[in-house]
N, C-alpha and C positions, 0 to 999 in steps of 0.2 A: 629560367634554368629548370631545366627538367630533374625529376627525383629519380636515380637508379636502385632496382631491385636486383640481386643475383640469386640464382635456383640452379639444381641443377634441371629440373624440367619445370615449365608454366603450361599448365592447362586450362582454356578459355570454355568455361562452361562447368556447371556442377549439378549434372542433374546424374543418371545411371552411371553412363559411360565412362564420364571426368573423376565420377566420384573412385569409382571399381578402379578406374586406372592406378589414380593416385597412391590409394589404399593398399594395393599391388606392389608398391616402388618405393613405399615412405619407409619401411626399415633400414632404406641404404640409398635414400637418394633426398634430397631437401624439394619440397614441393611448393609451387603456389599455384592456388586456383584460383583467375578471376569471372567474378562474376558481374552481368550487366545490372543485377536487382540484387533483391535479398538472395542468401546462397541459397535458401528452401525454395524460389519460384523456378519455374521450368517445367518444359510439357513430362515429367517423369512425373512430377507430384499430381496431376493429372488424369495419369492410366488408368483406367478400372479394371479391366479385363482380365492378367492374369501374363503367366510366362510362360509358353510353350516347350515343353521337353519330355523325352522317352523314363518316363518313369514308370509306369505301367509293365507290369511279363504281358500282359494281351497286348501290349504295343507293341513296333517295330520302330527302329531309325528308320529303314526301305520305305514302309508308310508316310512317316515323317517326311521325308524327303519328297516323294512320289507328290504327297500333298501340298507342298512346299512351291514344287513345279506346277502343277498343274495350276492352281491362285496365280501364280507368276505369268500367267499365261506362256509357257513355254520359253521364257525369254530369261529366266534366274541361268545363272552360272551352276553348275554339277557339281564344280570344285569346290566352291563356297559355300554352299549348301549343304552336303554333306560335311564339310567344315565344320558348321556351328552345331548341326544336328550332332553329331559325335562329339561333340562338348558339349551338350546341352543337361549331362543331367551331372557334372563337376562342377558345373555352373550353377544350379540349381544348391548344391551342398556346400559352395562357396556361400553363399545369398542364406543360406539358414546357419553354418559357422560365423557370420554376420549379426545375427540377430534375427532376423527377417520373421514375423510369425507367420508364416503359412497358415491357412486354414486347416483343421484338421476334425475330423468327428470318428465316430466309433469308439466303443469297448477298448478299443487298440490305438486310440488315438492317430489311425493314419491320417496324412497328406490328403485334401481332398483335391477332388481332379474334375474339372468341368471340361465341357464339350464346347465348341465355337463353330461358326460357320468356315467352311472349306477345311476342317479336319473331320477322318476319317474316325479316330482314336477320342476320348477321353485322355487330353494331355497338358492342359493349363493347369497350372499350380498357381492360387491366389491367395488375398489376405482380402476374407471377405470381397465388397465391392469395390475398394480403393488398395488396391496392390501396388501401383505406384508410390501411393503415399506412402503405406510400408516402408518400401525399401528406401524411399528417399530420406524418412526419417532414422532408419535404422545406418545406412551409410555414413549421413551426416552425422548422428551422433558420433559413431568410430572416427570419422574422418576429423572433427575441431577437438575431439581431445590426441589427437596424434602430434607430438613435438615437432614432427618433421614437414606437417602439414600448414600452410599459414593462407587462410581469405583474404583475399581483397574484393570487397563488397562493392558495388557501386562504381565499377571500372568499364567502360566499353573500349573492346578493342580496336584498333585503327587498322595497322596493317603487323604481317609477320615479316620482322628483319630477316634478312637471308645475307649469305656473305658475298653472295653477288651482286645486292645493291650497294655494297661497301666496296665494291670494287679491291674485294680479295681473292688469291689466287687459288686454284683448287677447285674441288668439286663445289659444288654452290650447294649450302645447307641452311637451317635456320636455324639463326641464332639470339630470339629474342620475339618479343612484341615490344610497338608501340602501342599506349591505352591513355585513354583521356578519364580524371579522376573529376567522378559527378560531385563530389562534394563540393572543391576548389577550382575546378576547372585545368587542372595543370594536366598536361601532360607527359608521362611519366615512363618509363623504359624498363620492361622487364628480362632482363638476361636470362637467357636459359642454353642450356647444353642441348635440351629437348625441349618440343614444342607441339601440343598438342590441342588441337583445334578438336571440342566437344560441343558447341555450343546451339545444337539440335539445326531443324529442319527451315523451311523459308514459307510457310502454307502464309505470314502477314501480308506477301507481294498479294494477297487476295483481298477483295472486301469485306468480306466473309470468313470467318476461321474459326476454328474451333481451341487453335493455340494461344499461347497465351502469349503477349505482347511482347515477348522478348524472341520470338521465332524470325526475324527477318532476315534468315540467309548469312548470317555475319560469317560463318566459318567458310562456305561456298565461295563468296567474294573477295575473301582475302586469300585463300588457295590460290584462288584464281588469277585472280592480282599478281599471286607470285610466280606462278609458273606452272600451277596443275591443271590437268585435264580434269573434266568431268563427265560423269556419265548418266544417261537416260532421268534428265530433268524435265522431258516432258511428263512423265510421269507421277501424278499429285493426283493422292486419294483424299476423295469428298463423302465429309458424312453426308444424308438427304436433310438430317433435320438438327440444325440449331435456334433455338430458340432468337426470334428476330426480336431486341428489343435491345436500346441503349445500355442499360444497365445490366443486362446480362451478360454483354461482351461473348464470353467464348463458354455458353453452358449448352450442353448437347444434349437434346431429348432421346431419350435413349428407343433401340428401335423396338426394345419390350412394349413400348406403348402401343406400337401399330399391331405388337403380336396378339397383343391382350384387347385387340379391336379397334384401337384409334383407326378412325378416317383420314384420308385426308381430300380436302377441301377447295376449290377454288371461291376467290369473293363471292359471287352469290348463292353458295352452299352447295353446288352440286359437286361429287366424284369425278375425277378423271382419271385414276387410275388402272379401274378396269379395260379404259381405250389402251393403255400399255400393254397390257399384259395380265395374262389369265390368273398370276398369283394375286393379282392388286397390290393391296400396299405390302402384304408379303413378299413381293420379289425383291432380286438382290440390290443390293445398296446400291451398285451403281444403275443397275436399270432404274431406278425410283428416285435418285439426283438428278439423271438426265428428263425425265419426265418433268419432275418440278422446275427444273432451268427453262425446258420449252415452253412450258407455262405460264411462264415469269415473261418469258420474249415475247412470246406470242399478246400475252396481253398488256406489258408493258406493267408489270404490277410488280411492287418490293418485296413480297414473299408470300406464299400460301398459308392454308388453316389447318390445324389438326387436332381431329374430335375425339375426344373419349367421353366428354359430359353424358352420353347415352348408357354408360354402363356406372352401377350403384357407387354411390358418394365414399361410403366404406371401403369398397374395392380397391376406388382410385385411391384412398391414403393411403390402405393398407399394403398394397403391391409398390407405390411409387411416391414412398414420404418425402424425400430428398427432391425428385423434380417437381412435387406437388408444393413445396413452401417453396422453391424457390420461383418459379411461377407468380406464386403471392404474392410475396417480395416485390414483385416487378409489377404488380397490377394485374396479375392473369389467373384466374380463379378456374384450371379443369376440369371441377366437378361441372360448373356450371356451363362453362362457351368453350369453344373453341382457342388454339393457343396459337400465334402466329410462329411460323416459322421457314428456315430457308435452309438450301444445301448448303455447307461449308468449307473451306479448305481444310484436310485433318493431318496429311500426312505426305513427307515429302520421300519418294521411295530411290530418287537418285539422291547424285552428291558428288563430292569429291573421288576423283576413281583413288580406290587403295589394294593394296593387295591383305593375306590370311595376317599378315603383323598388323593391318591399321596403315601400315608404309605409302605415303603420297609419291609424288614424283622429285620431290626433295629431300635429300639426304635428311635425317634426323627430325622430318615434321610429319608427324601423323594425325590423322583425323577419324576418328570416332562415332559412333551411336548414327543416329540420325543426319548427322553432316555428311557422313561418309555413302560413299557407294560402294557395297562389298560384293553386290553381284545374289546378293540371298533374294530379295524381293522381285527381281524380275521385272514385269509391268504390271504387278499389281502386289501390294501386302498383302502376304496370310497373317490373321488374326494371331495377336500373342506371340510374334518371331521378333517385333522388334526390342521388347526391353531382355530378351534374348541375347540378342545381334548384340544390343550394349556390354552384355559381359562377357560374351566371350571374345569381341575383338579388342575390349581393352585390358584384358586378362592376356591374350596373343601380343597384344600391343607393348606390354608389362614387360614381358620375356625378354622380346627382341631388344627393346633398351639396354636390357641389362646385360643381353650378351656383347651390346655395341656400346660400349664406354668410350668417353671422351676423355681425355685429361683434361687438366685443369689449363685455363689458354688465360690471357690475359687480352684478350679482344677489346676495345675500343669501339664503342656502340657510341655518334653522336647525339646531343639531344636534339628534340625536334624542334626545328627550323619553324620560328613564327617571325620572324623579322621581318615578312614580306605579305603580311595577310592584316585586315583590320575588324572591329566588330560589325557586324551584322545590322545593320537598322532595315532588310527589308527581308524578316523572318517569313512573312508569304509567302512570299514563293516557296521557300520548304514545304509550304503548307499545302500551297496550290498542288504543286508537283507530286506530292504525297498522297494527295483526292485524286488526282487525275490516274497516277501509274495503277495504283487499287483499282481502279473503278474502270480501266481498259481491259485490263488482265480478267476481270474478273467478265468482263462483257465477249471478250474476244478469245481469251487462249483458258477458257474455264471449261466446264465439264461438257462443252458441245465444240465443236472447233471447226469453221474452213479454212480454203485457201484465203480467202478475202478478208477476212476477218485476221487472220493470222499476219498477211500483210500491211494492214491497218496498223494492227500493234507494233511490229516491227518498224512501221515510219516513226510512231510517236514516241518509244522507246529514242531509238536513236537520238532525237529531239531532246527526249529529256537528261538524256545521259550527258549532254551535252553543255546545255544549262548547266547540270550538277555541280559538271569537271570546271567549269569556268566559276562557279560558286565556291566549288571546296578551293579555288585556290588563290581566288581573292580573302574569304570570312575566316574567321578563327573557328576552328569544328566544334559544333555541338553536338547531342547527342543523336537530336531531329535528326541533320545532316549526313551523320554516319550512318545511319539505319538506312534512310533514303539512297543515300550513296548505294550502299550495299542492295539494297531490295533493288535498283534498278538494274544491278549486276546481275543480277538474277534472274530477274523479268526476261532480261535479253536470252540469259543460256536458255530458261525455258519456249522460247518463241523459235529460236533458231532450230532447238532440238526439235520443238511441236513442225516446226517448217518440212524438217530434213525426214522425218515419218510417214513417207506416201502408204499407210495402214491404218484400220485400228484395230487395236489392241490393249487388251487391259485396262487402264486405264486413260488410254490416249484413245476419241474419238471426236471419228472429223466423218463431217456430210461427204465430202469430196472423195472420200478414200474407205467406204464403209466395212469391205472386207477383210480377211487377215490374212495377210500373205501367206504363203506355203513353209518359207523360210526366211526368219529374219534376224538382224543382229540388234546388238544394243546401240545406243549413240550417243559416240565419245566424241566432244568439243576439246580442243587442244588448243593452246593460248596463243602459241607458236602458229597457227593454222587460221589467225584469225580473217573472217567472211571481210 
């Protein structure tokens, strides 16, 4: 027997977007937010960088925006862009009526305002070098002492009920999750009037990432599942350098290092960056991921080297305490050798398509932050727009709920169906299938891409998905299973979309297609439309 919850809205995911929403809706609406880990993990607590917004009189929104587009490689939406740039600095005094400490220095104690690559302005407001953390802790506090708000920790979601899989009549909306509870294994049924998918971005479909193990797509695949389209998921920004070592999982050397002189390195010590490109390891992030992937192919080697041991022992603590212990930590001494490292998956710039509310293509389910596709990034992120993008489309998202009430319905959600599935004795194959879909994606549809190559993954995709569906519905779901399920959903939108791209741009490049078209559109996968 399944356990039933009723809310009036369930939110999957509690990092920015989930949290802002909530907190937006809990004076007049009953909330639950489930979470796949602890409620504080997720790529928000994460951030360093900072929130992008017109706070500055020597700014402009026009700036804002201009630079917005142009990082976007010409492919962001106008609409949506100026969207959030025009709420970016309500947003910004939402976040400090919050708690949030912003950094601040001077006599006058202002806001301080740092600069990033592809802004024109001084426009990021941070908290010191961990701004994500900030807000995540300051959210979270406001958010578990609100009566109206209530966690469920340690839930992965399966799929979003809708009332067209119930075979009721009307416009087909969402009216619930199913979520499997990590602790007991039960599967459990959250009713909701609203439904809102925040549960970040899918950079795990990679071998590499910089995010953190709860990233694999959950919100993309169940959209999708249900009936949304998505849009420009070829599009996945790669940091050049995450520290390549077991125990570091998803820690990013920051590219201060390369500014302040690191090298970088192939196995027998010599530079190859300068054969890229005349800034060396100065140029931009993606031309110096794509470098190090060629590098990696070309000689068939698991990650390159990079040096700062040449510059004073002092230096390197005093500039980079934080990547110099942790370094340590993992057996890797700075001052001394070289640090091994690799490009990363960091950041997933499509998603679910929504409109300026968060609004999917289902009545009453929205999707948020990083899951969503709102058309601001384009085919590429600028720096500091997305824990932006988080609040004000789940601030917009806030709104629209509450001008769209539902009454109270007495709907009949059944429990999930296991009378027909048995345990697992051959958990390998999750396993297998888990090493293999990473380790295609990240050889074929990763930061260099052909036709052949793109093809390749598209066979073995199919393959695997296929396995999956015959898995998920003989075994009883774990948690392995759902993430896998879901990341191969993924894999495919991003292969089909990488397919459907004869350009490159942004961040989508391919041998086959070097140039960039004159004029080009985004690409929206419809479920209804499937290849």
């Amino acid at each position: 027997m399944s356990r039933h919850f009723k809310h009036d809205i369930v939110i999957v995911g509690a990092g920015a977007a989930g949290l802002t929403l909530a907190l937006e809706l809990a004076n007049t609406h009953k909330v639950a937010i489930l979470t796949k880990a602890d409620i504080r993990e997720g790529s928000t607590l994460y951030a360093q960088g900072g929130v992008a917004a017109v706070l500055s009189e020597k700014d402009t929104i026009e700036s804002h925006i201009a630079d917005t587009i142009d990082a976007g490689a010409e492919l962001g939406d106008p609409d949506a862009i100026r969207f959030t740039v025009e709420h970016s600095k309500e947003s910004i005094a939402w976040l400090i009526d919050q708690g949030v400490p912003f950094t601040r220095y001077g006599n006058n104690e202002e806001y301080h305002l740092t600069r990033e690559g592809g802004h024109s302005h001084r426009r990021i407001i941070h908290s010191a070098d961990a701004t994500g953390l900030a807000i995540s802790q300051a959210l979270i506090k406001n958010a578990t002492n609100h009566p109206n708000i209530e966690f469920f920790p340690d839930r992965v979601a399966i799929d979003v009920i809708t009332s067209k899989k119930l075979g009721l009549a009307g416009e087909n909306r969402a009216i619930g999750v199913y979520a499997l509870n990590l602790d007991d294994d039960v599967i459990e049924v959250f009713h909701g009037k609203n439904v809102s998918l925040a549960c970040g971005g899918s950079s795990k479909v990679y071998l590499y990432t910089s995010n953190p193990d709860t990233a694999s797509g959950d919100g993309i695949a169940m959209a999708w599942r249900a009936g949304c389209r998505v849009g420009n998921m070829e599009f996945n920004q790669f940091h050049p350098t995450c520290l390549y070592d077991a125990k570091a999982k998803t820690f990013l050397i920051s590219e201060a290092v390369r500014g302040e002189g690191g090298r970088l390195l192939l196995p027998d010590g010599s530079r190859f960056m300068p054969s890229f490109d005349e800034r060396a390891e100065l140029a931009p992030r993606d031309i110096v991921a794509r470098a190090i992937d060629h590098e990696m192919k070309r000689l068939g080697i698991d990650h390159v080297l990079l040096d700062i041991s040449h510059k004073d022992e002092n230096f390197i603590k005093e500039h980079f305490p934080t990547i110099y212990q942790r370094c340590l930590e993992c057996g890797h001494d700075m001052t001394k050798d070289p640090i091994p490292v690799v490009p990363a998956a960091h950041y997933t710039c499509g998603g679910v398509v929504v409109d300026q509310n968060g609004a999917t293509d289902i009545s009453h389910l929205y999707a948020i932050g990083e899951t969503a596709y709102t058309g601001l990034h384009g085919a590429n992120r600028l720096a500091s727009n997305s824990l932006l993008e988080c609040i004000v489309f789940a601030r917009s998202a806030a709104k629209h709920i509450m001008n769209h009430p539902i009454q109270n319905e007495n709907l009949i959600i059944p429990d999930w169906d296991e009378s027909k599935v048995t345990n697992s004795d051959e958990d390998v194959v999750i396993t297998h299938n888990w090493q293999e879909l990473r380790r295609f994606m990240w050889d074929y549809v990763g930061i260099v891409r052909t036709n052949k190559r793109l093809l390749r993954a598209k066979h073995r995709v199919d393959l695997l998905k296929s396995e999956i569906q015959e898995f998920y519905k003989n075994y009883k779901v774990s948690s392995d299973l759902l993430e896998l399920r879901n990341l191969a959903v993924v894999a495919d939108l991003i292969i089909q979309s990488a397919m459907s791209r004869k350009e490159s741009r942004g961040l989508h490049f391919t041998l086959d297609y070097p140039d960039k078209l004159e004029n080009s559109e985004p690409t929206i996968l419809s479920p209804h439309n499937k290849p």
